[in-house]
N, C-alpha and C positions, 0 to 999 in steps of 0.2 A: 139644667139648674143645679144639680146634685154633685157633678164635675166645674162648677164655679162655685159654690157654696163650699167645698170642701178644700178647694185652693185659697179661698178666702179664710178657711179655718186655717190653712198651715201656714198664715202670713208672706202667702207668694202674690199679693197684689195684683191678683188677675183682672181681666178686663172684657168688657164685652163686646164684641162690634169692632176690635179695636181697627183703624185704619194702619196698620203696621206692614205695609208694602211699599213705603214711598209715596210716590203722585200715583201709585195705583187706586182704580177702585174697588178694588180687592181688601175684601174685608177675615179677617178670622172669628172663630166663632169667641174665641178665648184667648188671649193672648198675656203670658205671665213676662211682664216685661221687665223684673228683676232679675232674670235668669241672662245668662250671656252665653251667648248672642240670645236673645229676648225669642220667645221660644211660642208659636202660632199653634195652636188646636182649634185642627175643622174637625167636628163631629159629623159624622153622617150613618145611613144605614142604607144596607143592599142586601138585597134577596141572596140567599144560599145558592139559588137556583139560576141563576141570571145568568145570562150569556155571556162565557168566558169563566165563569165564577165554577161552574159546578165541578168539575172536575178538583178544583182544587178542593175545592169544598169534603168532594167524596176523601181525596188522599190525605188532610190533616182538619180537624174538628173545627179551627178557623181559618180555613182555607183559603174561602172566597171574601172573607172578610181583610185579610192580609193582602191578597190580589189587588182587591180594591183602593187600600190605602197606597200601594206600589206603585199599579199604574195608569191610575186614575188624580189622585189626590195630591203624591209628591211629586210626579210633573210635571201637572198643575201648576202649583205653587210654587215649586222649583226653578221653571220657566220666568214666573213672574219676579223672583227676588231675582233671579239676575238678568234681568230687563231693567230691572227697576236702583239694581244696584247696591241692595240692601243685604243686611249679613242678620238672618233669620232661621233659626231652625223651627222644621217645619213638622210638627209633629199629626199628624195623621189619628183619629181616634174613631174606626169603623164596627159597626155591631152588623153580623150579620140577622135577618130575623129569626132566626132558636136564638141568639143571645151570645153567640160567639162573638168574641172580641180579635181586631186583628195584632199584630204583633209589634206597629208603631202604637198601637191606645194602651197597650198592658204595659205598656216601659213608660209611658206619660202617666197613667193612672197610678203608676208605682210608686213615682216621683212622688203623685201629691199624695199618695196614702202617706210615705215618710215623713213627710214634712205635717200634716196635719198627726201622727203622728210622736213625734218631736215635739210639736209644743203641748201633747199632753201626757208629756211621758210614758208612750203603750211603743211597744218595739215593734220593727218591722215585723217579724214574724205573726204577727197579730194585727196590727195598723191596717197590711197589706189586704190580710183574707177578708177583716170586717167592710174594708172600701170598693173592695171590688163585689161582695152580698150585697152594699146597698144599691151598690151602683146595678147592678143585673136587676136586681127584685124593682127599682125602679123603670130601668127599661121592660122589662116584663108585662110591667104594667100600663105602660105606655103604650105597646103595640096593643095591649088585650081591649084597652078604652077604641084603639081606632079600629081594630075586626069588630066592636059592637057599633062604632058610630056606622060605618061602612055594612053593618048586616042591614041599616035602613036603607040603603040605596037602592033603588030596583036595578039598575047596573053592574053591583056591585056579583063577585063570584063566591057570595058566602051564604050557606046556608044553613040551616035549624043547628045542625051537629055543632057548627061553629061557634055560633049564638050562644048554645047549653055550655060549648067546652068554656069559653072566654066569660061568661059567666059565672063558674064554675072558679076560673083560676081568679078573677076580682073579686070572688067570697073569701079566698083563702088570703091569711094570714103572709107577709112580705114575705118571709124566708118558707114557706110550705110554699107559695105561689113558684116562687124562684125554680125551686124544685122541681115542682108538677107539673110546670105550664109547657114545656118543650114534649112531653110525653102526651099530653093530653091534647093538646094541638094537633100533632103526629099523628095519634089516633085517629081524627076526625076526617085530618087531610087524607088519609088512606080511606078512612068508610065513602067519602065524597067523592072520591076520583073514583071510587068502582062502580058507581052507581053516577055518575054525570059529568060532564065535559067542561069546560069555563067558556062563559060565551065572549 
């Protein structure tokens, strides 16, 4: 919502759902179709950890998050516009969970910082850092709501520690959240792994 709210502030006429593939049923999550070639954002998220991902993940801070937009999402998509015959740039916008972003979502999310931006006369050098704190402090929050929904699951591989930490990061304030929540997670995830196994 935060990355269409903010395209909508910079007058880029985004869209939701849009069906921008042709006769595909391929949908994007966002799609600014003022831009040319009219320009597709799939949002998604993938574990730091995930098969294939960690490695990169270890070697640059958004590793597995950029792996993923690569070669998982512009393939994808890639494949489809030219099935389909469409002239689409496909912009990829992947978070991994710490809140790494991969490196097609920070050149999309740049865009719309500029542009919302622009029509409030605040320059990039500023536009950029304030859009991408809200946008983190927002996903922050969004995984912290779903490790609490998920500590009810009897299923679920979360326990007390997690509970207190995601707690803990939904007490605080957006930009202190933004902050603390990758450290304080980390913390928990270590005290948990040395005392129990995920079933």
């Amino acid at each position: 919502d935060i990355i269409f709210r903010y395209a909508s502030y910079g007058l880029l006429n985004p869209r939701r759902e849009d069906q921008c593939f042709g006769a595909s049923n391929a949908r994007a999550d966002i799609t600014l179709p003022t831009r040319s070639p009219p320009t597709a954002i799939d949002v998604a998220v993938t574990h730091y950890a995930s098969s294939g991902g960690l490695a990169k993940a270890a070697a640059t801070p958004a590793g597995a998050a950029t792996w993923y937009e690569n070669t998982v999402k512009l393939r994808k998509y890639a494949r489809i516009a030219a099935e389909q015959q469409v002239s689409v740039h496909i912009a990829p916008c992947v978070f991994d969970t710490m809140g790494a972003i991969g490196e097609s979502g920070i050149a999309i999310l740049k865009t719309i910082a500029m542009a919302w931006g622009r029509r409030n006369d605040i320059k990039p050098c500023r536009s950029i850092p304030i859009f991408l704190q809200r946008v983190n402090s927002a996903f922050t929050r969004g995984i912290c709501r779903i490790l609490l929904l998920n500590a009810t699951d009897s299923h679920a591989c979360l326990t007390g520690a997690h509970e207190t930490a995601t707690a803990q990061v939904l007490a605080l304030g957006p930009d202190t959240a933004t902050a603390a929540a990758p450290s304080i997670i980390s913390q928990t995830m270590g005290e948990d792994a040395a005392g129990q196994s995920a079933p």
